[in-house]
N, C-alpha and C positions, 0 to 999 in steps of 0.2 A: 456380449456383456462380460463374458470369460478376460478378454483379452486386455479390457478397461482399467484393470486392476490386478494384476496378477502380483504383486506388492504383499498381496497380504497369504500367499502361500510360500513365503522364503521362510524358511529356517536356519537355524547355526550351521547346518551339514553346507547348505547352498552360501552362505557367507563366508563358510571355511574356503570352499572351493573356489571363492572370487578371490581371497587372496587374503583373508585376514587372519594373521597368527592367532594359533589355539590360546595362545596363552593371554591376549586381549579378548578374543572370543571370551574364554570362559568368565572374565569379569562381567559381563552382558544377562543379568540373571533373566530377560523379558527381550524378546526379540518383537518388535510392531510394526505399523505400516500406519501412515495417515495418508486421508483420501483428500482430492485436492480441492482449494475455495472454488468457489464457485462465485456466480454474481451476488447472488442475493446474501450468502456470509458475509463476502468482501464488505458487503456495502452498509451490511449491520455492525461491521467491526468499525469502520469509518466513522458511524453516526451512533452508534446504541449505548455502547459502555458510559461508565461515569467519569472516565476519562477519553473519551474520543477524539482522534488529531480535531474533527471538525470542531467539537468544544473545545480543546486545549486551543486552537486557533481564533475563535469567538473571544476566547479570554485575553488572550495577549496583544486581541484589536483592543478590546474594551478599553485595558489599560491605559493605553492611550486615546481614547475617549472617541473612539471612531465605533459603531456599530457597524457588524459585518451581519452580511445575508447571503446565502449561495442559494442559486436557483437549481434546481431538481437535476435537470441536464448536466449541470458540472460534477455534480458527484458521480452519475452514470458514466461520464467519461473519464474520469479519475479511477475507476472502478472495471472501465472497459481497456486503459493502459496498463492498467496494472496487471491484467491477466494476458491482454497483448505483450508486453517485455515480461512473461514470466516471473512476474519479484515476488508475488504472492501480497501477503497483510503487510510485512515489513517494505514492502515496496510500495505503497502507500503512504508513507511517510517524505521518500524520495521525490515523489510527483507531487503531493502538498508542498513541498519546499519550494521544487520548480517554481507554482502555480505564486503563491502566498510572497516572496522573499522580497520580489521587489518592492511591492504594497506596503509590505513590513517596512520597509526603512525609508520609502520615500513620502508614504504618507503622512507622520507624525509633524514630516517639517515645510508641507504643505497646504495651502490654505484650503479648505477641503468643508463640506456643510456636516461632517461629523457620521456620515455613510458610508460604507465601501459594499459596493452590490456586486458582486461577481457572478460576470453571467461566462455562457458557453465560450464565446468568439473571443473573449480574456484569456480562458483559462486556455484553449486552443494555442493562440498566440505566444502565452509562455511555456507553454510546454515545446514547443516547435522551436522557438531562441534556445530553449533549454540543451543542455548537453543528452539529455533524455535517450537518444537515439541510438546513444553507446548502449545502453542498459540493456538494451532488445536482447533477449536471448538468441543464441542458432539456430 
């Protein structure tokens, strides 16, 4: 449990000694450590806020008068890339583009019953054409 987080016992003396001049050092009144997302954050920040990619997405179907619905699974796996390539919350925003981009600009000027249902094997799909694969951490 020790080893999981050892983050939050650095101090100025152990940042000094990584290399960071004292004189930047001393501008730092608060030295901290954040712990990392996990699933269930990642996936509340995805969906919870009042501004969530997945609403800000919902809106800008609207717009163009398409109703979007994502099934439970794509967000889990939108959620399980994101911690797979390392990108954290802000990486979340990357793989909704992957997912979303094409839909975005092909459906407004296609004959379409006013739905876009986004299941697993779509979202799959665009992420795999996707450039995605650079993003993966070492």
């Amino acid at each position: 449990m020790l080893r999981e987080n050892l983050l939050k016992f650095i101090n100025a003396q152990d940042i000094k000694s990584f290399g960071l001049i004292p004189e930047l050092l001393g501008r730092l009144p608060i030295i901290t450590y954040l712990n990392p997302l996990d699933v269930d954050v990642l996936r509340s920040i995805l969906t919870e806020p009042k501004n969530s990619l997945m609403k800000q997405y919902t809106r800008l179907f609207e717009i163009e008068g398409i109703a979007l619905t994502v099934e439970e699974d794509v967000l889990n796996f939108m959620v399980t890339k994101a911690l797979e390539y390392k990108l954290g919350a802000r990486g979340l925003r990357s793989i909704c583009e992957s997912i979303f981009t094409d839909a975005m600009f092909e459906m407004p000027s296609e004959k379409h019953d006013g739905t876009f249902h986004l299941d697993l094997e779509y979202a799959r799909q665009m992420v795999e054409h996707s450039k995605m694969e650079h993003l993966k951490a070492a």
